[in-house]
N, CA, C and O atoms as CSV, one atom per row, in Angstrom:
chain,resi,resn,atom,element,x,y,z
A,1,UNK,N,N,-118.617,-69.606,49.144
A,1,UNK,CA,C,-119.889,-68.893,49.027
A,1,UNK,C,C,-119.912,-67.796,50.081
A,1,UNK,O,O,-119.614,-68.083,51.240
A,2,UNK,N,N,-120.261,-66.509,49.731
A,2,UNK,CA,C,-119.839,-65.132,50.569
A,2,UNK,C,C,-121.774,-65.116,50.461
A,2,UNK,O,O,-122.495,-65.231,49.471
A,3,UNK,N,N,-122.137,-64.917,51.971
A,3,UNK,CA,C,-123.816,-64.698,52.350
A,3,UNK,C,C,-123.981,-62.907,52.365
A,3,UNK,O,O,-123.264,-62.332,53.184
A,4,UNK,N,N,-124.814,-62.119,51.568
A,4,UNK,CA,C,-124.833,-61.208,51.597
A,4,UNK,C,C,-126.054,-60.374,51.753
A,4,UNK,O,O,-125.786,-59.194,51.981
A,5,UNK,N,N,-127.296,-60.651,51.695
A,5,UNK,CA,C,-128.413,-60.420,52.212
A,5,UNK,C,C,-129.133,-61.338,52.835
A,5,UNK,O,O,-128.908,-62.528,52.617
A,6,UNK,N,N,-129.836,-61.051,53.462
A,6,UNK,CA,C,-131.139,-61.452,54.623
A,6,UNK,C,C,-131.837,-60.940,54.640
A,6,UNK,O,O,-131.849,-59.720,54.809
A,7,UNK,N,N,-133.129,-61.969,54.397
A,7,UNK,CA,C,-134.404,-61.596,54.494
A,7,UNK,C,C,-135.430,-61.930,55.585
A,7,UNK,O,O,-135.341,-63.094,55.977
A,8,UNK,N,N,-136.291,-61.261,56.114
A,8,UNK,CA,C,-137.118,-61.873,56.850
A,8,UNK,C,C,-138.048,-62.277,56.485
A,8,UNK,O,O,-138.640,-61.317,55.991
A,9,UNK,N,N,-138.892,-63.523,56.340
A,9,UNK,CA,C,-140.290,-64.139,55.152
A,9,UNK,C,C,-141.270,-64.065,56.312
A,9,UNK,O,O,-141.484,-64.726,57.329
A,10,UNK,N,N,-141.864,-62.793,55.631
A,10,UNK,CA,C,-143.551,-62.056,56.014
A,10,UNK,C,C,-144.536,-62.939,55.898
A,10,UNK,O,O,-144.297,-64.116,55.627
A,11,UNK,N,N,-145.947,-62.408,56.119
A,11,UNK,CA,C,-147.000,-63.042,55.230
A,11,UNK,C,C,-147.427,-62.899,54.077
A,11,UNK,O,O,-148.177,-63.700,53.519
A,12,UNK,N,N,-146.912,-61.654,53.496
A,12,UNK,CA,C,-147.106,-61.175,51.619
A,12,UNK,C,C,-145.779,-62.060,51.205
A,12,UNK,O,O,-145.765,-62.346,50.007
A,13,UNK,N,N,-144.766,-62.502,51.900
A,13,UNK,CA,C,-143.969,-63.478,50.990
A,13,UNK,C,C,-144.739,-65.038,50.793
A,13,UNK,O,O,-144.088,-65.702,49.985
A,14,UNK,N,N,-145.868,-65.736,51.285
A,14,UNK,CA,C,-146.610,-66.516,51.597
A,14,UNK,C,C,-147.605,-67.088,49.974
A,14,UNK,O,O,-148.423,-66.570,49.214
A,15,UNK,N,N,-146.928,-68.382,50.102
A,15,UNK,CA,C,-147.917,-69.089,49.446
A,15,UNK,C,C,-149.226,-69.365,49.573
A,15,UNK,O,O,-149.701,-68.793,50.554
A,16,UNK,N,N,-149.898,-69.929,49.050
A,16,UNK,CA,C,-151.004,-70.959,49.448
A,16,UNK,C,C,-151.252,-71.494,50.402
A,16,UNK,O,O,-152.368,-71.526,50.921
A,17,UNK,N,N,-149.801,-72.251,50.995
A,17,UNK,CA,C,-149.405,-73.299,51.181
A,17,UNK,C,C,-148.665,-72.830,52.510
A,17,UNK,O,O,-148.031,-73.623,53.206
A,18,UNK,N,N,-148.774,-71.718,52.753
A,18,UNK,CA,C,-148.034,-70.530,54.110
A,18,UNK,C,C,-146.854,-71.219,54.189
A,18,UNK,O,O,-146.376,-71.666,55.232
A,19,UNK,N,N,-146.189,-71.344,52.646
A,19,UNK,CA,C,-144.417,-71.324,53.055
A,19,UNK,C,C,-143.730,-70.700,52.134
A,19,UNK,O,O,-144.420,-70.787,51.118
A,20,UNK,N,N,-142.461,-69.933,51.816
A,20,UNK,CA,C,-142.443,-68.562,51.052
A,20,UNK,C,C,-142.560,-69.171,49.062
A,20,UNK,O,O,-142.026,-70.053,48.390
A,21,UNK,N,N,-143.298,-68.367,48.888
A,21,UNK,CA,C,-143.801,-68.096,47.888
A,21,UNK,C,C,-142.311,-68.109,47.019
A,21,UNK,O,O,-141.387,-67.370,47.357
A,22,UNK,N,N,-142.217,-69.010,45.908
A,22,UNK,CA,C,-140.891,-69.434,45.046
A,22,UNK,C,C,-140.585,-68.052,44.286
A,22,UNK,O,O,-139.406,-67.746,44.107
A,23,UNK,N,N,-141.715,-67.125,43.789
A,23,UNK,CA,C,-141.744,-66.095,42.722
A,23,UNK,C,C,-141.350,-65.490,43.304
A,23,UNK,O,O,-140.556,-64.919,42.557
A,24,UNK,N,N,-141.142,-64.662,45.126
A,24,UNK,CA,C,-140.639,-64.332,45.757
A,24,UNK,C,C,-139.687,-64.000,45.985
A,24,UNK,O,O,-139.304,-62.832,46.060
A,25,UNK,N,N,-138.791,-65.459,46.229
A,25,UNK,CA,C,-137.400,-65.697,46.492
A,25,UNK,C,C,-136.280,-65.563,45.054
A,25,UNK,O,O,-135.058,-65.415,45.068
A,26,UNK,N,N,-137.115,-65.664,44.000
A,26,UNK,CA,C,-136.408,-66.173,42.915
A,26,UNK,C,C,-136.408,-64.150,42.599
A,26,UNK,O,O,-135.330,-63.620,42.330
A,27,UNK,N,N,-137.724,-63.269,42.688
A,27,UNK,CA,C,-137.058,-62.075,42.215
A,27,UNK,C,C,-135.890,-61.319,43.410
A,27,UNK,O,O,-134.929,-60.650,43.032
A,28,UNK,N,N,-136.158,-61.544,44.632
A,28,UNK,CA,C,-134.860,-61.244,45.346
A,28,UNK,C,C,-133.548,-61.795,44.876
A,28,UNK,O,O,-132.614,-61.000,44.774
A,29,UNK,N,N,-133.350,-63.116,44.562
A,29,UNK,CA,C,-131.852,-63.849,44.102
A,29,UNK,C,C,-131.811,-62.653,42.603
A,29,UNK,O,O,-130.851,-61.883,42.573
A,30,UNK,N,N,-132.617,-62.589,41.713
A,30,UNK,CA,C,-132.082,-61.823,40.857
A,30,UNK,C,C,-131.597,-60.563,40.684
A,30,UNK,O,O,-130.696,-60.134,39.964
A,31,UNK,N,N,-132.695,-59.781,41.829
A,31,UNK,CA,C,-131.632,-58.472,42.490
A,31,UNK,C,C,-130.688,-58.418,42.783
A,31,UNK,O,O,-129.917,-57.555,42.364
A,32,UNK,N,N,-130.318,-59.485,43.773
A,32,UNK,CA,C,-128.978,-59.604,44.572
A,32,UNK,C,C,-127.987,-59.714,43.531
A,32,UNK,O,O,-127.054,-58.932,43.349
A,33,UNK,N,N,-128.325,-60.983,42.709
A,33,UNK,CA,C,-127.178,-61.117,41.552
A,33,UNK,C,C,-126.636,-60.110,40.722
A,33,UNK,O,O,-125.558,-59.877,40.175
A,34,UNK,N,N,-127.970,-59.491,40.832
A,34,UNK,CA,C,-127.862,-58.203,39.764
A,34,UNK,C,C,-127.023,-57.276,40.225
A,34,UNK,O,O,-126.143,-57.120,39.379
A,35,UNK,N,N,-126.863,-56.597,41.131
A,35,UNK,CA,C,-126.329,-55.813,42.018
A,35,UNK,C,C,-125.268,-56.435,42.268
A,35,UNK,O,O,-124.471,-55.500,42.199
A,36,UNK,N,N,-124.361,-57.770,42.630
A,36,UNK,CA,C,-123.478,-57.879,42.742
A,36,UNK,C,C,-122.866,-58.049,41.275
A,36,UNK,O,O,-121.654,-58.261,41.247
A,37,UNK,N,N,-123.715,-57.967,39.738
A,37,UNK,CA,C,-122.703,-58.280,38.628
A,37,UNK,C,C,-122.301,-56.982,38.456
A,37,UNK,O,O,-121.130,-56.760,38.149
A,38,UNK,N,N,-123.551,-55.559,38.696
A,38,UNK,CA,C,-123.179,-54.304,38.631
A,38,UNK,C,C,-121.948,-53.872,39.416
A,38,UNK,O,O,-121.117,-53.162,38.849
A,39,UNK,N,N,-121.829,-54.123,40.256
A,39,UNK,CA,C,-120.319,-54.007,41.266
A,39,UNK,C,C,-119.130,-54.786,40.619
A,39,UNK,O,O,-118.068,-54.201,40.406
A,40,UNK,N,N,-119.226,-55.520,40.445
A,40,UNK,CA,C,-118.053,-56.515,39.580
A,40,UNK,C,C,-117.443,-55.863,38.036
A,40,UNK,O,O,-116.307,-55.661,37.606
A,41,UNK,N,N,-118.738,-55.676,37.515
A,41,UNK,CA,C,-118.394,-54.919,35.971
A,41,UNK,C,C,-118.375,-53.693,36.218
A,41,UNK,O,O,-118.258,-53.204,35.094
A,42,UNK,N,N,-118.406,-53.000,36.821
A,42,UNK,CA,C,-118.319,-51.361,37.512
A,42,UNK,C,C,-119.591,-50.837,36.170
A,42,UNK,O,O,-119.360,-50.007,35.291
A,43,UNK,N,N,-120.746,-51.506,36.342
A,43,UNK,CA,C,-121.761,-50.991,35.315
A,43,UNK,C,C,-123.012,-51.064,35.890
A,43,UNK,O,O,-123.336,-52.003,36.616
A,44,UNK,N,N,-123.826,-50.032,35.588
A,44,UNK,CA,C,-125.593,-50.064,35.930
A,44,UNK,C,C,-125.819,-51.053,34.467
A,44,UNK,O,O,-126.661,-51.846,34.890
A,45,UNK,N,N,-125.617,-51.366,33.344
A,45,UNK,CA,C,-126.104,-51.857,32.705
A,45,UNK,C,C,-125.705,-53.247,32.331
A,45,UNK,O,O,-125.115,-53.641,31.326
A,46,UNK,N,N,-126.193,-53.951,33.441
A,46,UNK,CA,C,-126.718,-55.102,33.123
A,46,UNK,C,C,-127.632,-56.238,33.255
A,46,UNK,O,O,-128.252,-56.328,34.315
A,47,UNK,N,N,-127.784,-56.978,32.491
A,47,UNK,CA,C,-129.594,-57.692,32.437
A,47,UNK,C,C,-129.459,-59.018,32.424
A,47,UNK,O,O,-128.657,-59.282,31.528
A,48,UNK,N,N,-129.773,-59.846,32.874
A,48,UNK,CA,C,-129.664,-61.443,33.507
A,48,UNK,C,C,-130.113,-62.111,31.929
A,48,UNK,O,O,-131.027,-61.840,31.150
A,49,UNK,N,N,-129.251,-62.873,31.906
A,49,UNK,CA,C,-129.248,-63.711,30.428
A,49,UNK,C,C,-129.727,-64.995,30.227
A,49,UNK,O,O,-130.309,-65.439,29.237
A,50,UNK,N,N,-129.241,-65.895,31.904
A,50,UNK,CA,C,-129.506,-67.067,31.865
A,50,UNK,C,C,-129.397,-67.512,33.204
A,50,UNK,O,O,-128.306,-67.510,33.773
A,51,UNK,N,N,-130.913,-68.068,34.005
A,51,UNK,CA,C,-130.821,-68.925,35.082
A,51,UNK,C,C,-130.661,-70.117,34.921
A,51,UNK,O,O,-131.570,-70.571,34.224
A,52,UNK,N,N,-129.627,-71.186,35.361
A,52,UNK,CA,C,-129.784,-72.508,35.103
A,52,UNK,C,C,-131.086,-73.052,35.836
A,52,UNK,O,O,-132.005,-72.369,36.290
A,53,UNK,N,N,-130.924,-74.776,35.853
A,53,UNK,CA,C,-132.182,-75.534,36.280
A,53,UNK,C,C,-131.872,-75.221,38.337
A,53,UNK,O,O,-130.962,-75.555,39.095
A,54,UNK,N,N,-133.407,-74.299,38.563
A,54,UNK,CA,C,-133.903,-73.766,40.197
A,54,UNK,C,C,-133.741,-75.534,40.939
A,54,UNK,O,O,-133.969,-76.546,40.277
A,55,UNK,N,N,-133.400,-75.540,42.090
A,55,UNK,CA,C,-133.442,-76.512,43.034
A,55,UNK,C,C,-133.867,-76.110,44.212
A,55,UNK,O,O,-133.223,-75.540,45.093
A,56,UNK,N,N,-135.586,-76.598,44.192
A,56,UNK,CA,C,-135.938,-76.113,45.523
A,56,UNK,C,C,-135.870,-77.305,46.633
A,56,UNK,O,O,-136.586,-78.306,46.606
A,57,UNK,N,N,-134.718,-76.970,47.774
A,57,UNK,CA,C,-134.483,-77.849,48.445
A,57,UNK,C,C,-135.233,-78.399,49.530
A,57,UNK,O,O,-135.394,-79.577,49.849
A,58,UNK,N,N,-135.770,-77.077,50.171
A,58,UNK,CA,C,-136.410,-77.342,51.269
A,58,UNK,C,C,-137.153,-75.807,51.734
A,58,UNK,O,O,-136.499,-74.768,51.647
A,59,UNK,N,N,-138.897,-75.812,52.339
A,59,UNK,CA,C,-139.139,-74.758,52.059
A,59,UNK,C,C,-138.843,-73.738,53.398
A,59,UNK,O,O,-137.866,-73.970,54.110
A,60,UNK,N,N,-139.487,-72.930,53.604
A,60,UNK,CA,C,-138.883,-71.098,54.646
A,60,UNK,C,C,-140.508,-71.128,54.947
A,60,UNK,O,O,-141.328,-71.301,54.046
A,61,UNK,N,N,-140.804,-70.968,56.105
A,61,UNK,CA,C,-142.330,-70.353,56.993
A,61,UNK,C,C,-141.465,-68.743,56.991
A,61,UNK,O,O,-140.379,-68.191,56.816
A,62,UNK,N,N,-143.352,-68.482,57.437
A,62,UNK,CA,C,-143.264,-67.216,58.099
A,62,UNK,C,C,-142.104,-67.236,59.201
A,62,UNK,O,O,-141.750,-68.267,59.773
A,63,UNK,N,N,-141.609,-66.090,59.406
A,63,UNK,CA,C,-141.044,-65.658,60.762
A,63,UNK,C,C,-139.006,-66.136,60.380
A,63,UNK,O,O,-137.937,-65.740,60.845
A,64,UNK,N,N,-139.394,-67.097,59.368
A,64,UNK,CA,C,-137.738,-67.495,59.067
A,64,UNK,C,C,-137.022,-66.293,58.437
A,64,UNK,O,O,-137.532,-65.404,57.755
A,65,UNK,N,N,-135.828,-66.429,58.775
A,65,UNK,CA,C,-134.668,-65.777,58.165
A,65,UNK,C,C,-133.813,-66.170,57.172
A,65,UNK,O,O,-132.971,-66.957,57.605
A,66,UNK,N,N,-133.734,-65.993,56.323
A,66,UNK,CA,C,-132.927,-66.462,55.116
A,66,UNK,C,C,-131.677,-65.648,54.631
A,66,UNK,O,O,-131.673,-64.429,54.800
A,67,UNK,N,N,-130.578,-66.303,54.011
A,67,UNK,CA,C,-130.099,-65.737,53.487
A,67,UNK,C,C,-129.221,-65.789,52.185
A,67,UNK,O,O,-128.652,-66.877,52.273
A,68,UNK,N,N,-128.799,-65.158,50.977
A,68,UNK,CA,C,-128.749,-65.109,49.876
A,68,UNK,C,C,-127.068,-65.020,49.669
A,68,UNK,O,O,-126.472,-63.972,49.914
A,69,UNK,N,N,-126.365,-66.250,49.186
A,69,UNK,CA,C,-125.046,-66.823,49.063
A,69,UNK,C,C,-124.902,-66.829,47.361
A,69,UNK,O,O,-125.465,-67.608,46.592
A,70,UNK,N,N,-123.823,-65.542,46.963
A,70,UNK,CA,C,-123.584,-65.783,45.786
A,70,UNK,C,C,-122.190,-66.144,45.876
A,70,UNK,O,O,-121.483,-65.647,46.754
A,71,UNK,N,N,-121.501,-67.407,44.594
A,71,UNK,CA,C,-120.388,-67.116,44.441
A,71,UNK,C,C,-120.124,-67.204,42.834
A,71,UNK,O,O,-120.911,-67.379,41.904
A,72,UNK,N,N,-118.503,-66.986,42.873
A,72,UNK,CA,C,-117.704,-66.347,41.493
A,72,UNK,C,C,-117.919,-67.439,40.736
A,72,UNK,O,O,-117.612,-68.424,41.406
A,73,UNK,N,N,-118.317,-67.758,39.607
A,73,UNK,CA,C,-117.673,-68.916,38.498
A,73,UNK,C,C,-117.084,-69.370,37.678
A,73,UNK,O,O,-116.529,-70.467,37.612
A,74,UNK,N,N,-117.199,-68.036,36.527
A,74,UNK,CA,C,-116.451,-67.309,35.646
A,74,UNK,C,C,-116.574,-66.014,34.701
A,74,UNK,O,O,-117.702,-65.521,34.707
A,75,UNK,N,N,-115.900,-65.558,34.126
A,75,UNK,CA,C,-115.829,-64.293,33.511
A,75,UNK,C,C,-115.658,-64.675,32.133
A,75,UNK,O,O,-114.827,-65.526,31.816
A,76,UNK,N,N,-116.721,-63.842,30.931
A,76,UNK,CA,C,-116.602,-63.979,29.900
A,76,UNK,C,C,-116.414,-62.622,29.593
A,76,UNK,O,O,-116.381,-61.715,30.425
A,77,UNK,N,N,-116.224,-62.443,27.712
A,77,UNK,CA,C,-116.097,-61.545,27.216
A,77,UNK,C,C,-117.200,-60.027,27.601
A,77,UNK,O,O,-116.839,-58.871,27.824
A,78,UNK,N,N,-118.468,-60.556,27.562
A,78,UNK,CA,C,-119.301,-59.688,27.795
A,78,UNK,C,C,-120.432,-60.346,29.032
A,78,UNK,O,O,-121.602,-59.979,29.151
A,79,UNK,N,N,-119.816,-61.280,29.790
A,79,UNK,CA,C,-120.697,-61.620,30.728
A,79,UNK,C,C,-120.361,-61.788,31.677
A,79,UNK,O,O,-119.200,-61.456,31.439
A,80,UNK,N,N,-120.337,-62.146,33.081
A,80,UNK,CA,C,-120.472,-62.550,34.722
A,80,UNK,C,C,-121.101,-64.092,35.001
A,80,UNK,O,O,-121.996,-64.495,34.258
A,81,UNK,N,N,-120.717,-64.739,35.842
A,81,UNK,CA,C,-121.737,-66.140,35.997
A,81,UNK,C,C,-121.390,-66.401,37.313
A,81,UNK,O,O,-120.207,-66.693,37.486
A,82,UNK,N,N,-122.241,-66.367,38.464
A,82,UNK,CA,C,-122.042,-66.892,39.589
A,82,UNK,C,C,-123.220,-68.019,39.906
A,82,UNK,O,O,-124.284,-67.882,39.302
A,83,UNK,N,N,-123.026,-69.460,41.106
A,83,UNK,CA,C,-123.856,-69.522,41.740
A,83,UNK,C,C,-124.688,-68.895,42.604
A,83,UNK,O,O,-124.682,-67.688,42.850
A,84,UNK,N,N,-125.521,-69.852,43.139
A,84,UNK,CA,C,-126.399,-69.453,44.113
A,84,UNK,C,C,-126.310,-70.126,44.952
A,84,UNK,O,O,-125.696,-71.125,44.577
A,85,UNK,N,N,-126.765,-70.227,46.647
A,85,UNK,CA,C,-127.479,-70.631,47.459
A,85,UNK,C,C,-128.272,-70.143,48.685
A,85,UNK,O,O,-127.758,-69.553,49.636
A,86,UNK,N,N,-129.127,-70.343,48.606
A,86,UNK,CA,C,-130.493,-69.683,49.963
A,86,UNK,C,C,-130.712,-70.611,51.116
A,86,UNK,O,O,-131.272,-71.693,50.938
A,87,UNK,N,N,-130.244,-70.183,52.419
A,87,UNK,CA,C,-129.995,-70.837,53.325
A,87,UNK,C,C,-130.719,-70.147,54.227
A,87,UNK,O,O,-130.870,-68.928,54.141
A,88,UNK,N,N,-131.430,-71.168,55.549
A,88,UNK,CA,C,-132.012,-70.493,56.682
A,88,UNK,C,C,-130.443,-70.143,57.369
A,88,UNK,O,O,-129.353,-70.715,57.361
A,89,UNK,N,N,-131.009,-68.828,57.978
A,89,UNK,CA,C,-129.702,-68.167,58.738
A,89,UNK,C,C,-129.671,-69.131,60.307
A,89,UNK,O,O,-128.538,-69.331,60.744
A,90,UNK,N,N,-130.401,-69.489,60.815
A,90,UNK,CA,C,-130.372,-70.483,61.795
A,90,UNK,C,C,-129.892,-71.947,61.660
A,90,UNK,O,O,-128.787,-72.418,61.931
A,91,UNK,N,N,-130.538,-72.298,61.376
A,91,UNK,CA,C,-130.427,-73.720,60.606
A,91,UNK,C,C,-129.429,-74.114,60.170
A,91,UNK,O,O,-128.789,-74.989,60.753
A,92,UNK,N,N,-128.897,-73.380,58.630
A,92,UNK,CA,C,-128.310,-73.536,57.810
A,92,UNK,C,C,-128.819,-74.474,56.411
A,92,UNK,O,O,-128.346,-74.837,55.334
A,93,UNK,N,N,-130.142,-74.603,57.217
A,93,UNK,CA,C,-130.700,-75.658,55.543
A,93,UNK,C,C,-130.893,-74.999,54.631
A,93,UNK,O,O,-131.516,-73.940,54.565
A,94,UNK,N,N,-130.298,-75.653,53.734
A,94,UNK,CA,C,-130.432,-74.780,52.067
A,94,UNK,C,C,-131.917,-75.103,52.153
A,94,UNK,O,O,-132.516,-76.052,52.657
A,95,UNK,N,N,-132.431,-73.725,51.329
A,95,UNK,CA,C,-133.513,-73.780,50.775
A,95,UNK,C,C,-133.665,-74.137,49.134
A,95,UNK,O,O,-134.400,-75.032,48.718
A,96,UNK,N,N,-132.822,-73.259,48.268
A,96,UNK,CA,C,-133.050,-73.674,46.890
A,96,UNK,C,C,-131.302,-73.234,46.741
A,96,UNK,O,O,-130.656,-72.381,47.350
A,97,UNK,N,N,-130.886,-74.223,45.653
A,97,UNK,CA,C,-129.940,-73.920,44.914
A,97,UNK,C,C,-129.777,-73.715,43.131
A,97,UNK,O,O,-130.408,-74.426,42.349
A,98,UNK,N,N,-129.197,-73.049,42.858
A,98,UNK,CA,C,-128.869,-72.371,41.662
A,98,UNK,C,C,-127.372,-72.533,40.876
A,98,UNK,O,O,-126.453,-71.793,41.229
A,99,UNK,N,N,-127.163,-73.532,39.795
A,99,UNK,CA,C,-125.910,-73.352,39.489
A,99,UNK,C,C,-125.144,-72.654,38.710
A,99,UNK,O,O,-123.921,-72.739,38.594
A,100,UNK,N,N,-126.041,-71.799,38.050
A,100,UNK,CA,C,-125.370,-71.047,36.885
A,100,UNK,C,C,-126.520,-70.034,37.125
A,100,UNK,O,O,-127.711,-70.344,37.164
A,101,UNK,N,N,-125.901,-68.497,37.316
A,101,UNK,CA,C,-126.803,-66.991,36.992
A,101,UNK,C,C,-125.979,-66.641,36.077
A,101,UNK,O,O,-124.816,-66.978,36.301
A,102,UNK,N,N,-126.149,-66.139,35.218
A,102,UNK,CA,C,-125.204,-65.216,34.462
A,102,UNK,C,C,-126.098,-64.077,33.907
A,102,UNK,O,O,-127.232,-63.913,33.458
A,103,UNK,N,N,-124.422,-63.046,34.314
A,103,UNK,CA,C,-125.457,-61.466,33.816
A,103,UNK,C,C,-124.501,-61.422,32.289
A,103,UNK,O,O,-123.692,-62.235,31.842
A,104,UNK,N,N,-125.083,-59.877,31.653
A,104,UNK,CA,C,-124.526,-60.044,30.431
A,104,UNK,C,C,-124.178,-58.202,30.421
A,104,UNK,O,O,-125.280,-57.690,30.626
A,105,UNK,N,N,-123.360,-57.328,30.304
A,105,UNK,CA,C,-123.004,-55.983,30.334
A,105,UNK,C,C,-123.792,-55.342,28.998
A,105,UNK,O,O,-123.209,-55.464,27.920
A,106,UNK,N,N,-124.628,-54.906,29.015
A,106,UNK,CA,C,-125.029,-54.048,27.664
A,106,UNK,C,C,-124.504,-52.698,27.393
A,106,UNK,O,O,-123.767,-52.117,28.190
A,107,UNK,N,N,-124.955,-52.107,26.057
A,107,UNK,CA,C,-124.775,-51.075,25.915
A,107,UNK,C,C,-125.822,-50.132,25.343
A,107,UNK,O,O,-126.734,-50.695,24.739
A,108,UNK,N,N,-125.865,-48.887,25.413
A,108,UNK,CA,C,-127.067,-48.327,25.049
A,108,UNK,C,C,-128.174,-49.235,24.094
A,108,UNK,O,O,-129.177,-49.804,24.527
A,109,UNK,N,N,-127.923,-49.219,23.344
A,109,UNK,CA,C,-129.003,-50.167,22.657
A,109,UNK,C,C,-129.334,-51.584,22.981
A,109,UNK,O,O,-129.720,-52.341,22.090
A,110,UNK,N,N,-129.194,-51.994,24.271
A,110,UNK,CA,C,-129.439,-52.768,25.005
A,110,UNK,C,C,-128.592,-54.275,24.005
A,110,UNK,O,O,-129.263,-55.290,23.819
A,111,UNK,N,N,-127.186,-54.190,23.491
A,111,UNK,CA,C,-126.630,-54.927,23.226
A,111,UNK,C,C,-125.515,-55.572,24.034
A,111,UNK,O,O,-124.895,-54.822,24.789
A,112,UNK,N,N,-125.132,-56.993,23.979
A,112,UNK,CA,C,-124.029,-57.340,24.603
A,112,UNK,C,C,-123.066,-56.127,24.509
A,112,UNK,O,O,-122.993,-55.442,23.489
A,113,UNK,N,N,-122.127,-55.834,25.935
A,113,UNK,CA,C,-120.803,-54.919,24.947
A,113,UNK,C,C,-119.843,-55.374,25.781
A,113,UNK,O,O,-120.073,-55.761,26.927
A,114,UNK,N,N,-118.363,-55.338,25.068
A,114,UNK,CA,C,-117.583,-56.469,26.528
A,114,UNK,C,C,-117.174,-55.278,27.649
A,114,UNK,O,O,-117.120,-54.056,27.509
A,115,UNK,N,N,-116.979,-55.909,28.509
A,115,UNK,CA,C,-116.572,-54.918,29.911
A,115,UNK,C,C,-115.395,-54.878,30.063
A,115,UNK,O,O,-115.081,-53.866,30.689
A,116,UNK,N,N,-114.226,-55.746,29.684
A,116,UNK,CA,C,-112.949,-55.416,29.658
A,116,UNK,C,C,-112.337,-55.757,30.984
A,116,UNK,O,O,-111.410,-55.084,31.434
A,117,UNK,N,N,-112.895,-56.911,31.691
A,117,UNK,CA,C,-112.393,-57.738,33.439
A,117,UNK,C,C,-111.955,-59.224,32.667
A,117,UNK,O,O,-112.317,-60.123,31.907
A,118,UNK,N,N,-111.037,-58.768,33.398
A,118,UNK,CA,C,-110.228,-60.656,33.720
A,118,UNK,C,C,-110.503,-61.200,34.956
A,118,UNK,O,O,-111.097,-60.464,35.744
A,119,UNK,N,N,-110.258,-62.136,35.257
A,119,UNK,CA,C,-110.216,-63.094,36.550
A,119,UNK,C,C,-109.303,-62.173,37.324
A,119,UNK,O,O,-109.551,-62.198,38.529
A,120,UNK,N,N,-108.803,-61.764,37.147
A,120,UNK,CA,C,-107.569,-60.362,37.928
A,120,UNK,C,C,-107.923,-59.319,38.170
A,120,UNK,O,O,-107.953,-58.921,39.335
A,121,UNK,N,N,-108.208,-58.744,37.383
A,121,UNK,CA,C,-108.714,-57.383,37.745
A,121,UNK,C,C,-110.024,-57.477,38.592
A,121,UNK,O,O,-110.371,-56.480,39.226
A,122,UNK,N,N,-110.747,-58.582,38.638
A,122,UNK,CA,C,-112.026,-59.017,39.586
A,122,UNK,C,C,-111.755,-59.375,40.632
A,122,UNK,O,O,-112.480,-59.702,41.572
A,123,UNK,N,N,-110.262,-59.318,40.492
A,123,UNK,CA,C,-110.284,-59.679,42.636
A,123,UNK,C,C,-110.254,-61.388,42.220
A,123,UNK,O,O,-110.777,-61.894,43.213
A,124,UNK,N,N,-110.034,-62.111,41.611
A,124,UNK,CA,C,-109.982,-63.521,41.017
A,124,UNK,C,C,-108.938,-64.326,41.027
A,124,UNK,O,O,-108.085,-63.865,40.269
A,125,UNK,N,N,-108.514,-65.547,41.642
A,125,UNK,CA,C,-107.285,-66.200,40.518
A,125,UNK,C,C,-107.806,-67.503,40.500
A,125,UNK,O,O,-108.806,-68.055,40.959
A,126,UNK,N,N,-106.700,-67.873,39.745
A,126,UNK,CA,C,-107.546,-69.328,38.933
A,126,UNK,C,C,-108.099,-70.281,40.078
A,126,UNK,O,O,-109.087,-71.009,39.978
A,127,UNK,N,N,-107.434,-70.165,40.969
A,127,UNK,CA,C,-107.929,-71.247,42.391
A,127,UNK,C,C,-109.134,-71.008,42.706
A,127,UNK,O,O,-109.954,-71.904,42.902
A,128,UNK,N,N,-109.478,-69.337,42.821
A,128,UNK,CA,C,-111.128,-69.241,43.018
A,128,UNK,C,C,-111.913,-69.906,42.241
A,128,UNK,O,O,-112.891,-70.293,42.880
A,129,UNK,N,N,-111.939,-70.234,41.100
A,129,UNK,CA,C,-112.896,-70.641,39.987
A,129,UNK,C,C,-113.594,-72.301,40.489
A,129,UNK,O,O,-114.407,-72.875,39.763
């Protein structure tokens, strides 16, 4: 798992409950993902297909630091799939885990279209998986 952003949790990231707000964390992980499937498929166009079942482990106060751990899983014809995990940068306690993101490469008409990456050409070999 490669940690690639950090966040600092404000008081507009704040629940009810003054601990970070899940709707929060969950649209940052989809940026991040997003942005790292766009780098991978060398494409602006692509759109998140499928989050598996969210695991919220443990929650983030104000003033915590977090940070956002994607890794590789596999490569399909027209898609990307990495985990997740959100960890205090101190600590190290996971906050929520994620086992399956997958993006999907479109094409103008906002259809699947394949991207044309192997496990190789992604910087991949079978041991990573």
């Amino acid at each position: 798992m490669k940690f690639y952003t950090r966040k600092l949790i404000k008081p507009g990231d704040l629940n009810a409950n003054n601990t970070l707000f899940g709707g929060a964390l969950l649209k940052w992980i989809d940026e991040e993902a997003g942005i790292y499937a766009m780098t991978k498929l060398d494409s602006k166009k692509v759109v998140t297909k499928f989050i598996s079942e969210i695991d919220f482990v443990s929650s983030s106060r104000q003033g915590d630091v977090i940070e956002i751990g994607l890794e590789f899983k596999a490569v399909g014809r027209t898609s990307i799939t990495f985990s997740c995990i959100v960890r205090n940068v101190f600590s190290k306690k996971v906050i929520i885990s994620i086992d399956k993101i997958v993006f999907v490469k479109i094409d103008e008409n906002e259809k699947p279209t394949p991207h044309g990456k192997t496990l190789e050409n992604l910087g991949y070999t079978s041991s990573d998986k």
